[in-house]
N, CA, C and O atoms as a Tinker XYZ file with bonds, in Angstrom:
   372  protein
     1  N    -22.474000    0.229000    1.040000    73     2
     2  CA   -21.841000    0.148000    2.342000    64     1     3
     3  C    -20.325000    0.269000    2.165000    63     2     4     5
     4  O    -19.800000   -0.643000    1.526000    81     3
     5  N    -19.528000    1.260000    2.633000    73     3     6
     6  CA   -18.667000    1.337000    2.632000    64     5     7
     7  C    -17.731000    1.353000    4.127000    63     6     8     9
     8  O    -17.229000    2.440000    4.414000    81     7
     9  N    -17.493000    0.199000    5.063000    73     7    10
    10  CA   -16.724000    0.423000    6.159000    64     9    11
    11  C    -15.130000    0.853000    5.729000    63    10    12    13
    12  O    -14.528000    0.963000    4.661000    81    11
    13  N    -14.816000    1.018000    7.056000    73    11    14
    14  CA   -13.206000    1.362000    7.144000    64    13    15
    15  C    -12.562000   -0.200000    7.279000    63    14    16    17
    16  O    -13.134000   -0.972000    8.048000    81    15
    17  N    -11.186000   -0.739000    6.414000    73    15    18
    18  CA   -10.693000   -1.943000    6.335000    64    17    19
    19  C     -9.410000   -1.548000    6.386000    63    18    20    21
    20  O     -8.839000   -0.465000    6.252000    81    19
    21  N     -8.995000   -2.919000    6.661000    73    19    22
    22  CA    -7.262000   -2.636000    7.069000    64    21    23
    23  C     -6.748000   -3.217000    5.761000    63    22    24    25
    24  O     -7.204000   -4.308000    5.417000    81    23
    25  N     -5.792000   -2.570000    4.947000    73    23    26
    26  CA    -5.020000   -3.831000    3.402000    64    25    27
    27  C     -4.042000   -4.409000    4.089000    63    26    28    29
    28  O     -4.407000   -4.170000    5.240000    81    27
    29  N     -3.127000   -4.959000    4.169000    73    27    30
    30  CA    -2.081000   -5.239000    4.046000    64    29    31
    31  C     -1.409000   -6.046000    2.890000    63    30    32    33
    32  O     -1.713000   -7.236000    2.802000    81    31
    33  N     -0.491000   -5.496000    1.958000    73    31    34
    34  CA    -0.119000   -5.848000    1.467000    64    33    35
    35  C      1.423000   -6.590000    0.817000    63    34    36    37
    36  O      2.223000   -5.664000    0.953000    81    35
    37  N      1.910000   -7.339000    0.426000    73    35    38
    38  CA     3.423000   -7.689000    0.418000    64    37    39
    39  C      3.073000   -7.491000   -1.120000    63    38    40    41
    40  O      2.026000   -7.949000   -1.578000    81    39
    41  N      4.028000   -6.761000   -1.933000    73    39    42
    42  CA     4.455000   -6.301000   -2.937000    64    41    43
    43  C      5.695000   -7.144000   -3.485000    63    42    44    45
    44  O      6.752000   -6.924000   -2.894000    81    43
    45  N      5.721000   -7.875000   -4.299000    73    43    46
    46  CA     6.903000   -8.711000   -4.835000    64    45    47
    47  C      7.394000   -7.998000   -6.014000    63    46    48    49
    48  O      6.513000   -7.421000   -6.651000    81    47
    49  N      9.421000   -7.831000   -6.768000    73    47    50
    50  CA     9.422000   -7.574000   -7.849000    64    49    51
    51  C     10.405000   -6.701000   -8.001000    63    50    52    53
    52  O     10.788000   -6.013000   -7.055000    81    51
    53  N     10.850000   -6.635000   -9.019000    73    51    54
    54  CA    12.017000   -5.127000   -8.421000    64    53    55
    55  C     11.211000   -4.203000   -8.324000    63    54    56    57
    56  O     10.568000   -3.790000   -9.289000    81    55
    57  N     11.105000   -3.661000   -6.961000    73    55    58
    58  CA    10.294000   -2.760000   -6.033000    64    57    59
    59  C     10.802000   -1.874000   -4.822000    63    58    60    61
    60  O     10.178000   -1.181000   -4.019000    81    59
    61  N     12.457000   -2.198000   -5.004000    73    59    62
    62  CA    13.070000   -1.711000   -3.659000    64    61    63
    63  C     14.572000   -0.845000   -4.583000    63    62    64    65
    64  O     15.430000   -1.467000   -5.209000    81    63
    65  N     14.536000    0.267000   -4.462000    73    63    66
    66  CA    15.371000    1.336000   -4.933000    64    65    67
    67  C     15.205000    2.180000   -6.069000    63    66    68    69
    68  O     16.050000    2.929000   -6.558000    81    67
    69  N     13.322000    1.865000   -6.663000    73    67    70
    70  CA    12.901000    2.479000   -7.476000    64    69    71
    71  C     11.940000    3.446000   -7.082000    63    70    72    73
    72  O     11.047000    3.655000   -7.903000    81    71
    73  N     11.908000    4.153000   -5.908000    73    71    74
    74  CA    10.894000    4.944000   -5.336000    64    73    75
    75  C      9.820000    4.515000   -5.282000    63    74    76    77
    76  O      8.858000    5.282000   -5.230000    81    75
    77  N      9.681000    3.265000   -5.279000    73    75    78
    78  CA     8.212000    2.216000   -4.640000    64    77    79
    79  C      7.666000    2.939000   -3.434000    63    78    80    81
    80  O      6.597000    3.549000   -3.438000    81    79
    81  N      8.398000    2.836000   -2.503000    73    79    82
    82  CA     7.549000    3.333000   -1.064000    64    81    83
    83  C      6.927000    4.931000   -1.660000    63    82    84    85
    84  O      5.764000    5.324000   -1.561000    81    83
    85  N      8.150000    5.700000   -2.316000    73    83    86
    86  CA     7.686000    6.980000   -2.491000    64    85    87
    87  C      6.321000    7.620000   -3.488000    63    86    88    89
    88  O      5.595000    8.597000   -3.669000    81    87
    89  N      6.529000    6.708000   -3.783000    73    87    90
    90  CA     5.188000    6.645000   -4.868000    64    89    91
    91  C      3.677000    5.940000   -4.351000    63    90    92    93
    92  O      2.512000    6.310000   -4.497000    81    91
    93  N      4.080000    5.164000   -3.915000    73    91    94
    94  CA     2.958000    4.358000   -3.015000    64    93    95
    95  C      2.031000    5.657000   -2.158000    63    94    96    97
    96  O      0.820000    5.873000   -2.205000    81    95
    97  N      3.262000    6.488000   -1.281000    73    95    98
    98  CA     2.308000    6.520000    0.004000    64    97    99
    99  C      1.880000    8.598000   -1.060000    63    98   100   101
   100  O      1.198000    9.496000   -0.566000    81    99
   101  N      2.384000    8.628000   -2.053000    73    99   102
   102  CA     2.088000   10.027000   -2.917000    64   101   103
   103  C      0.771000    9.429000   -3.410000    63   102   104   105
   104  O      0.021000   10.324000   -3.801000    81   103
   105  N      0.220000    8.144000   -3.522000    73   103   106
   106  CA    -0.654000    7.611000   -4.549000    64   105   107
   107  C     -2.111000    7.812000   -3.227000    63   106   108   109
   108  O     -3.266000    8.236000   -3.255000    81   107
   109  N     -1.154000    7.204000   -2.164000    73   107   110
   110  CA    -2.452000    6.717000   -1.122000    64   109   111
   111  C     -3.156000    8.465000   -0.523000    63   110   112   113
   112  O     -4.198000    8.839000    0.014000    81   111
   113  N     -1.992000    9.067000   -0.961000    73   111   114
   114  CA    -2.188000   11.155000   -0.166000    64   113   115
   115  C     -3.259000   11.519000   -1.383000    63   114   116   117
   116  O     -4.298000   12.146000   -1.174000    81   115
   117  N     -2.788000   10.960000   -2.874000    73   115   118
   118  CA    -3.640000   10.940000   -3.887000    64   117   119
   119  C     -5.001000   10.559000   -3.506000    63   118   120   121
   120  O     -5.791000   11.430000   -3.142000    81   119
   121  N     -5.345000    9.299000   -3.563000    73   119   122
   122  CA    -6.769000    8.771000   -3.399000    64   121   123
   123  C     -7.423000    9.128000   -1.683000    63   122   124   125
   124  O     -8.240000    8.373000   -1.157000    81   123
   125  N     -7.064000    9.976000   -1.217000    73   123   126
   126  CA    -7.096000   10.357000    0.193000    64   125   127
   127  C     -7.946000    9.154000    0.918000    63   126   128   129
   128  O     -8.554000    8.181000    0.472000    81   127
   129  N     -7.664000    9.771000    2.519000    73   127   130
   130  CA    -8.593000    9.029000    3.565000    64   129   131
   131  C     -7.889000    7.743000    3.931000    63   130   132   133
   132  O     -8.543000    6.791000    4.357000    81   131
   133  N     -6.564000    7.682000    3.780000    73   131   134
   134  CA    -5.743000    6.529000    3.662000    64   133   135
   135  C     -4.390000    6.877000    5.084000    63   134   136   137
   136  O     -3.500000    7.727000    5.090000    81   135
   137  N     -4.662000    6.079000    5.887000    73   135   138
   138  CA    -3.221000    6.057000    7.002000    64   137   139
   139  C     -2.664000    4.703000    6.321000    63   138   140   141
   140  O     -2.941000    4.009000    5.342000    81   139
   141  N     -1.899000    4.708000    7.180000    73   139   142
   142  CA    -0.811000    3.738000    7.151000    64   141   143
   143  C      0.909000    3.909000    6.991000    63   142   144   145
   144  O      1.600000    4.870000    7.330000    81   143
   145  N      1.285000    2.749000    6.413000    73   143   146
   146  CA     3.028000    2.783000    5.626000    64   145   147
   147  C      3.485000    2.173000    4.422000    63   146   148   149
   148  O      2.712000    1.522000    3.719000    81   147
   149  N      4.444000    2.305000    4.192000    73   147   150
   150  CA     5.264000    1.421000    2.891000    64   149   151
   151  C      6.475000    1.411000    3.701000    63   150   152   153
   152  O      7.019000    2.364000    4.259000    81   151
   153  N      6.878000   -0.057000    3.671000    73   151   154
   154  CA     8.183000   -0.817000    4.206000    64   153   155
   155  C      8.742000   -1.775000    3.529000    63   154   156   157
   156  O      8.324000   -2.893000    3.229000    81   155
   157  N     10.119000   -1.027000    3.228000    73   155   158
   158  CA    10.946000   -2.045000    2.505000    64   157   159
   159  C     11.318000   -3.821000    3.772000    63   158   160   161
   160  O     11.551000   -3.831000    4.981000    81   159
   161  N     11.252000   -4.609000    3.129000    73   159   162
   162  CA    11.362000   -5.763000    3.370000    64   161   163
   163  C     12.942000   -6.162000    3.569000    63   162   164   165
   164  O     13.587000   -5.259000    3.036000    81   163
   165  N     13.712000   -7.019000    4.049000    73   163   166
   166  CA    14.920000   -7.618000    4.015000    64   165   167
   167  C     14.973000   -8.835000    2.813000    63   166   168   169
   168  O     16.003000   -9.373000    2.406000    81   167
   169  N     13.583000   -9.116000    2.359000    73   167   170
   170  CA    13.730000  -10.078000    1.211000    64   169   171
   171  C     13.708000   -9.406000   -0.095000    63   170   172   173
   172  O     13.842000  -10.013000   -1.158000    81   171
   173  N     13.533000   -8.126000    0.010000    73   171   174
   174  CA    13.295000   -7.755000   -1.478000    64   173   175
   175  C     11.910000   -7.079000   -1.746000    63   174   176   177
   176  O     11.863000   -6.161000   -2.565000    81   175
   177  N     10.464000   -7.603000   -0.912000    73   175   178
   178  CA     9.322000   -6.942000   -1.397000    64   177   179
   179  C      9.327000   -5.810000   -0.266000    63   178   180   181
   180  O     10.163000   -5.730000    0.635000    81   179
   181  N      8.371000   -5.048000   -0.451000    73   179   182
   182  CA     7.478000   -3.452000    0.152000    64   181   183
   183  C      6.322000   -4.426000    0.516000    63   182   184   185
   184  O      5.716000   -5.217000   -0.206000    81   183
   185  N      6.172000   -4.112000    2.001000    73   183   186
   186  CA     4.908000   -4.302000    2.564000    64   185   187
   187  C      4.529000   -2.965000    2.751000    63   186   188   189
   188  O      5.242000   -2.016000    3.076000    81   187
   189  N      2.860000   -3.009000    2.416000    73   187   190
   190  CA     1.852000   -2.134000    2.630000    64   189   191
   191  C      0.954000   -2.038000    3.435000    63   190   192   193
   192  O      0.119000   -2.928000    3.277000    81   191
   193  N      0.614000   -0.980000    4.684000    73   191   194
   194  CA    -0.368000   -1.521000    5.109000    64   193   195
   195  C     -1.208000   -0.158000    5.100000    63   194   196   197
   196  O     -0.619000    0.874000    5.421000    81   195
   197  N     -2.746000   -0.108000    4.698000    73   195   198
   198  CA    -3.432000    0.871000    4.217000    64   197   199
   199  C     -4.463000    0.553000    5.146000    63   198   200   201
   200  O     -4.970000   -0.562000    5.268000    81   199
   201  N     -4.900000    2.075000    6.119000    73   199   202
   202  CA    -6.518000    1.322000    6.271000    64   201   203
   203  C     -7.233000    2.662000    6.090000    63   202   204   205
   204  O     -6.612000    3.702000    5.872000    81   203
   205  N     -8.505000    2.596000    6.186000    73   203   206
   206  CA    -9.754000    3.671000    5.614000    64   205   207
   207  C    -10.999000    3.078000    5.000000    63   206   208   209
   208  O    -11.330000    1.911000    5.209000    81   207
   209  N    -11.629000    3.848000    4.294000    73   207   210
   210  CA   -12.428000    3.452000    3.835000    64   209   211
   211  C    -12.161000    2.360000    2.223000    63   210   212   213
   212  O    -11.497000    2.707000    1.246000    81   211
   213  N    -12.986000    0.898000    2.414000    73   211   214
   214  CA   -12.359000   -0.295000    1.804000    64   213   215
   215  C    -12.030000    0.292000    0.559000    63   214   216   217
   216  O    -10.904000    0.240000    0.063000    81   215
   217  N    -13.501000    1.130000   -0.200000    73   215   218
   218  CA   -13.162000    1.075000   -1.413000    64   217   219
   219  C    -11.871000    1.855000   -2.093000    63   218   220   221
   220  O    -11.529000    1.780000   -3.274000    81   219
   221  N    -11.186000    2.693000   -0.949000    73   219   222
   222  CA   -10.229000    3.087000   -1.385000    64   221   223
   223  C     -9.152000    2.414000   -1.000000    63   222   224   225
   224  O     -8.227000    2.483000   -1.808000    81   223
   225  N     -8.932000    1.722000    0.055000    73   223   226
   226  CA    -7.922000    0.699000   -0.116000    64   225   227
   227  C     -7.953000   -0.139000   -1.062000    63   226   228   229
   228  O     -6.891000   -0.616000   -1.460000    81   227
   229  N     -9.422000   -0.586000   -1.756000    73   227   230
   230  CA    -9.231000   -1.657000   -3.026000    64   229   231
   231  C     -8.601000   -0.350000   -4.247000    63   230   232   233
   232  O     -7.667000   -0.707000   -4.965000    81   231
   233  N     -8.918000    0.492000   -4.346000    73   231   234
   234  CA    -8.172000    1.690000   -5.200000    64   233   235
   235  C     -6.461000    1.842000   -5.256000    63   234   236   237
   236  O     -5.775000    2.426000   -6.095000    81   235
   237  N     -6.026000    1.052000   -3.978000    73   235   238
   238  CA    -4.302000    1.604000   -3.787000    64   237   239
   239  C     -4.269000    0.331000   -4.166000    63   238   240   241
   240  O     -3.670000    0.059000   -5.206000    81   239
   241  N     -4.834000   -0.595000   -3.483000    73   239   242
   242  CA    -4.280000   -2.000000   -4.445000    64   241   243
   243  C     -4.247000   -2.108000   -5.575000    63   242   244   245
   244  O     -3.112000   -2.294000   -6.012000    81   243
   245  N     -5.519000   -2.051000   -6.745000    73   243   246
   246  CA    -5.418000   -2.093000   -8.100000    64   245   247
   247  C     -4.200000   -1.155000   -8.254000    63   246   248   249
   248  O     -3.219000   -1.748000   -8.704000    81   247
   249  N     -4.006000    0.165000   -7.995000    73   247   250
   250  CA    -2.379000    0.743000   -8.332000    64   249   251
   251  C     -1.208000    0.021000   -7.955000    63   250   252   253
   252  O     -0.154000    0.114000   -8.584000    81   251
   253  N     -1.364000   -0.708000   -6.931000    73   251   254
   254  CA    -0.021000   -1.977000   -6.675000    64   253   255
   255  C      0.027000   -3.098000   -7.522000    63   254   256   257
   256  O      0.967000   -3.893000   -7.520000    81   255
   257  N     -1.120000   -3.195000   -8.363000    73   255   258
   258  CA    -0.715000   -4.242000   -9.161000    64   257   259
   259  C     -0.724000   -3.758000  -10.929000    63   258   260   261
   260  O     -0.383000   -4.359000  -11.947000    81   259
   261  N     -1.373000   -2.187000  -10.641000    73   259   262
   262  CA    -0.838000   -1.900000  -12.037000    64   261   263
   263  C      0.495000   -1.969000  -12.818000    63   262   264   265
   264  O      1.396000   -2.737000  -12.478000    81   263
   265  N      0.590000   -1.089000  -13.938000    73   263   266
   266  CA     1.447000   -0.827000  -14.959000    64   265   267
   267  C      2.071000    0.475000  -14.341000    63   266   268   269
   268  O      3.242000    0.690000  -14.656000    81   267
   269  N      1.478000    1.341000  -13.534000    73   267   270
   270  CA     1.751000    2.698000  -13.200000    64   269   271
   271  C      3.145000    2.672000  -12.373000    63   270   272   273
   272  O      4.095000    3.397000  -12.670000    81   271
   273  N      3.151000    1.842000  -11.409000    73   271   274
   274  CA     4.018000    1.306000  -10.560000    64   273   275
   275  C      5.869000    1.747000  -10.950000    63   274   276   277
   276  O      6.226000    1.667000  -12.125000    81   275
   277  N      6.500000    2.018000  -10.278000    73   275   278
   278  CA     8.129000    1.978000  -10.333000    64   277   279
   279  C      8.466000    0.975000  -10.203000    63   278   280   281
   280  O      7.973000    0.190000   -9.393000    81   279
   281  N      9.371000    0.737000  -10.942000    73   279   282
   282  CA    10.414000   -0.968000  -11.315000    64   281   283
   283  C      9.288000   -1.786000  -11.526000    63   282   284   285
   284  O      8.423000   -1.131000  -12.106000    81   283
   285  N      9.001000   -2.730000  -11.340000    73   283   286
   286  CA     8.196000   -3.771000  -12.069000    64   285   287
   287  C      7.758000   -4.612000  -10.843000    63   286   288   289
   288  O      8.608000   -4.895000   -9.999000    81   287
   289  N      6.821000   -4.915000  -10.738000    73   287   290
   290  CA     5.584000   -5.969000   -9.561000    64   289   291
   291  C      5.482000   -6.872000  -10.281000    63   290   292   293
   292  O      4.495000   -6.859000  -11.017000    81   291
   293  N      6.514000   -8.122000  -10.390000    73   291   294
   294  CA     5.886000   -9.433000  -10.301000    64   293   295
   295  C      4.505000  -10.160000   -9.803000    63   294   296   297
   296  O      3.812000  -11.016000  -10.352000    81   295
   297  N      4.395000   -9.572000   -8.713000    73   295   298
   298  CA     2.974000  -10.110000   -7.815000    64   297   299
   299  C      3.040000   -9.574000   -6.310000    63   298   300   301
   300  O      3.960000   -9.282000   -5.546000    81   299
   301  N      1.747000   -9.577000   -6.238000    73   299   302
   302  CA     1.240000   -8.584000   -4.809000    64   301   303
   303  C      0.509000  -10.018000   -4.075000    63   302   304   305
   304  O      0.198000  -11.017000   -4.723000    81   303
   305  N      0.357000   -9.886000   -2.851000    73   303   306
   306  CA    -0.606000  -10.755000   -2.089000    64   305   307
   307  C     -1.034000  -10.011000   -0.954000    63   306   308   309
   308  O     -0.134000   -9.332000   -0.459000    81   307
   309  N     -2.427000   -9.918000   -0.254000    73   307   310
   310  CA    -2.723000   -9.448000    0.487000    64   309   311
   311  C     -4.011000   -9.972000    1.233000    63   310   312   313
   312  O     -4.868000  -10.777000    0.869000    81   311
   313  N     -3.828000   -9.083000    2.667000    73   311   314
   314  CA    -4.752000   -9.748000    3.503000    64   313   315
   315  C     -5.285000   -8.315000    3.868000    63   314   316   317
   316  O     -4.755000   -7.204000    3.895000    81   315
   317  N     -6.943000   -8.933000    4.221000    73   315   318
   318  CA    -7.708000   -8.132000    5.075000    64   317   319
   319  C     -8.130000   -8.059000    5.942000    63   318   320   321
   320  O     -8.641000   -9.142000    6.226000    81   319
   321  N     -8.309000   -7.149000    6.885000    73   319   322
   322  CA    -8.898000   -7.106000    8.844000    64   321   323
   323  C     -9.179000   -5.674000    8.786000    63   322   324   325
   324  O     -8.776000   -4.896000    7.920000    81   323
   325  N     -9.948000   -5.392000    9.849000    73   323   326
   326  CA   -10.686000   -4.607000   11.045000    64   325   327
   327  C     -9.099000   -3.673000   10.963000    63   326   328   329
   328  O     -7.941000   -4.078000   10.867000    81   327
   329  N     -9.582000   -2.511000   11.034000    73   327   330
   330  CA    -8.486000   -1.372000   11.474000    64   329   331
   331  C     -8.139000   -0.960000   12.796000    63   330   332   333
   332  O     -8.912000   -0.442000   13.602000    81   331
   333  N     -6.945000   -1.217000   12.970000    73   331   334
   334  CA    -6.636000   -1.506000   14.400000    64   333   335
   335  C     -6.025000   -0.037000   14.558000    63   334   336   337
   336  O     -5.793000    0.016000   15.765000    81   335
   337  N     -5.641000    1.176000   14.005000    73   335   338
   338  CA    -5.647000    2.464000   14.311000    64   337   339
   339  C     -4.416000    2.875000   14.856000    63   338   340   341
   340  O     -3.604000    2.009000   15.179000    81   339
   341  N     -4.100000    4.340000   15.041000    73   339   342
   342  CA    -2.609000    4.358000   15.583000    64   341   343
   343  C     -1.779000    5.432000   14.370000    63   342   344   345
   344  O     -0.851000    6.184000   14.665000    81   343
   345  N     -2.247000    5.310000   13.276000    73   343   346
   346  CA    -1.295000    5.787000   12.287000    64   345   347
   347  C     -1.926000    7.335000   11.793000    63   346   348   349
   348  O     -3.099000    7.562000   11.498000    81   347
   349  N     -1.028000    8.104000   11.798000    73   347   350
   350  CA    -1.126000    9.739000   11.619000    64   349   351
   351  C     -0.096000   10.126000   10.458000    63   350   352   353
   352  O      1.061000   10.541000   10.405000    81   351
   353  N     -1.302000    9.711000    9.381000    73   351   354
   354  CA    -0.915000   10.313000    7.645000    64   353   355
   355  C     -0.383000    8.441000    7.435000    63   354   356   357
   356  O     -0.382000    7.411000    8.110000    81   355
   357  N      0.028000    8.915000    6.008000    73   355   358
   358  CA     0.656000    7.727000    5.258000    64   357   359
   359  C      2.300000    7.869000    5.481000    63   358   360   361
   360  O      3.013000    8.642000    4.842000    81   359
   361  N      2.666000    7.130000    6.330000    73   359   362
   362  CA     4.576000    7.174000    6.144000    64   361   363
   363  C      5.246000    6.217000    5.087000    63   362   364   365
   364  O      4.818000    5.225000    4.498000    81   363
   365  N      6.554000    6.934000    5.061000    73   363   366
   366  CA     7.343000    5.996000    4.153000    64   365   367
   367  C      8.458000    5.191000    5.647000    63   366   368   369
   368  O      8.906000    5.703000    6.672000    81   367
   369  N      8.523000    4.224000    5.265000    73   367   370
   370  CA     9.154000    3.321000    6.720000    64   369   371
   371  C     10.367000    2.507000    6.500000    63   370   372
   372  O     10.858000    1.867000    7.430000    81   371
């Protein structure tokens, strides 16, 4: 069973002036079937929010908490919900 899920994610770490967002939403065009954004934060992390089919949102996450990543991810935290819709392609924000 594979439904459509919403990620949202907050990305902690030096993550903001290393082409984080730009890489993120090249990763999510990568593993296709993915809307959403990458948004730099005023504290320092990239929030993510991915929705599609789950198992590929669990796919962009394991890449948010990899090694692959620009500048370095201290730690990710994230929540899941129902896809509330609206978004046309993956933006950088």
């Amino acid at each position: 069973m594979n439904d459509d899920a919403r990620l949202t994610a907050w990305v902690r770490g030096r993550v903001q002036g290393v082409g984080f967002r730009w890489f993120t939403r090249a990763t999510a065009l990568e593993i296709g079937g993915l809307v959403g954004f990458a948004l730099n934060l005023g504290d320092g992390r990239v929030q993510v929010v991915a929705e599609g089919p789950r198992d590929r949102c669990e796919r962009l996450l394991d890449w948010l908490r990899g090694s692959d990543t620009p500048g370095k991810v201290e730690g990710v935290t994230e929540i899941w919900d129902t896809p509330r819709g609206g978004y046309e392609g993956f933006a950088i924000r």
